[in-house]
C-alpha positions in Angstrom: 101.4 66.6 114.6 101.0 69.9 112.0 97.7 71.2 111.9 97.6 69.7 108.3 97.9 66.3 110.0 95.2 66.9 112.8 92.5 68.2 109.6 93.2 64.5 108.2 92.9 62.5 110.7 89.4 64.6 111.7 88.2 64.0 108.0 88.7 60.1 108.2 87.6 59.5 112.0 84.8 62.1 111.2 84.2 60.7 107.6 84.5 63.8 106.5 86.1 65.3 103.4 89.0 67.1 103.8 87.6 70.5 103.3 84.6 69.9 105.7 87.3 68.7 108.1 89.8 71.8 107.8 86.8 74.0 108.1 85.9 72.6 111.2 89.2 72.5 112.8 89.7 76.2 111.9 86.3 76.8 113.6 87.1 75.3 116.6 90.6 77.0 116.7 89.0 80.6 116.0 85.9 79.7 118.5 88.8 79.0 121.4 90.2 82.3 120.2 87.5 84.5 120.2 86.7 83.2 123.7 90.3 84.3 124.9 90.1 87.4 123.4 87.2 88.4 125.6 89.2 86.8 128.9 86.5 83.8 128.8 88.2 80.6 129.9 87.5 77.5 127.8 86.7 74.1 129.5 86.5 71.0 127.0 85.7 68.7 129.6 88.1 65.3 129.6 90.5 67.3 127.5 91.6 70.7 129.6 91.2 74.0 130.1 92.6 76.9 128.1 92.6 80.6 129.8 94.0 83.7 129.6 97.0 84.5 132.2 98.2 87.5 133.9 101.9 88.2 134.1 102.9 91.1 136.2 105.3 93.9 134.8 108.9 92.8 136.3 112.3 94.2 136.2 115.4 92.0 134.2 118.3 92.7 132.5 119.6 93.2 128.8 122.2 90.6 128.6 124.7 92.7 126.4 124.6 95.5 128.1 123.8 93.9 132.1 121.6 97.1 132.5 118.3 97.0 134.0 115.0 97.1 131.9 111.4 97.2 132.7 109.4 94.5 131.6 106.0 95.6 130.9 102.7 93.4 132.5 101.0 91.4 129.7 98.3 88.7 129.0 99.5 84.7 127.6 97.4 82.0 126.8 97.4 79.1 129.3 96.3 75.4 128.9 95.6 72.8 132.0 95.4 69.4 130.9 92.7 67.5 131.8 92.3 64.5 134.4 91.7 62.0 131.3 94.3 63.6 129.3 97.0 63.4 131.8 95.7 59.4 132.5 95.7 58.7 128.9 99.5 60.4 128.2 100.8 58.2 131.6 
C-alpha cells in the first residue's frame, strides 16, 4: 500500500474528500515526525509504538578493499507492533 492508497481509503472510511484526507495523513506523518525529532516516543495504543534507537559506533569492513572502517554511532527510527496488531496480522 503507497501512501496515495492509504489517503483513499482514509477519505472513504472517513467520508472525507481526498484533499481533507491527504492533509490529514500528512499531519499525522509530520506529527510522528516532529515527535522523533525531539527523541519523544510515540504510542498509538492497539497499533504500536514508534521510537528513536541508538546504535553504537562499530568497527566493519569495506568489502573491496577488506580494510577496516569505523562506523560512526547514529540515531534510526524504530516501530513495535502492537498486541492487537500482531493478533489481527496472525
Amino acid at each position: 500500500m503507497t501512501k496515495a492508497d492509504l489517503v483513499e481509503v482514509v477519505a472513504k472510511k472517513a467520508s472525507l474528500t481526498a484533499k481533507a484526507a491527504r492533509e490529514s495523513v500528512v499531519a499525522v506523518f509530520g506529527a510522528i515526525t516532529d515527535a522523533m525529532k525531539k527523541g519523544d516516543k510515540v504510542v498509538v495504543t492497539g497499533f504500536g509504538t514508534f521510537m528513536v534507537r541508538s546504535r553504537k559506533a562499530r568497527t566493519g569492513r569495506n568489502p573491496q578493499t577488506g580494510k577496516p572502517i569505523q562506523i560512526p554511532a547514529r540515531k534510526t527510527p524504530g516501530f513495535t507492533a502492537g498486541k492487537a496488531l500482531k493478533k489481527s496480522v496472525r
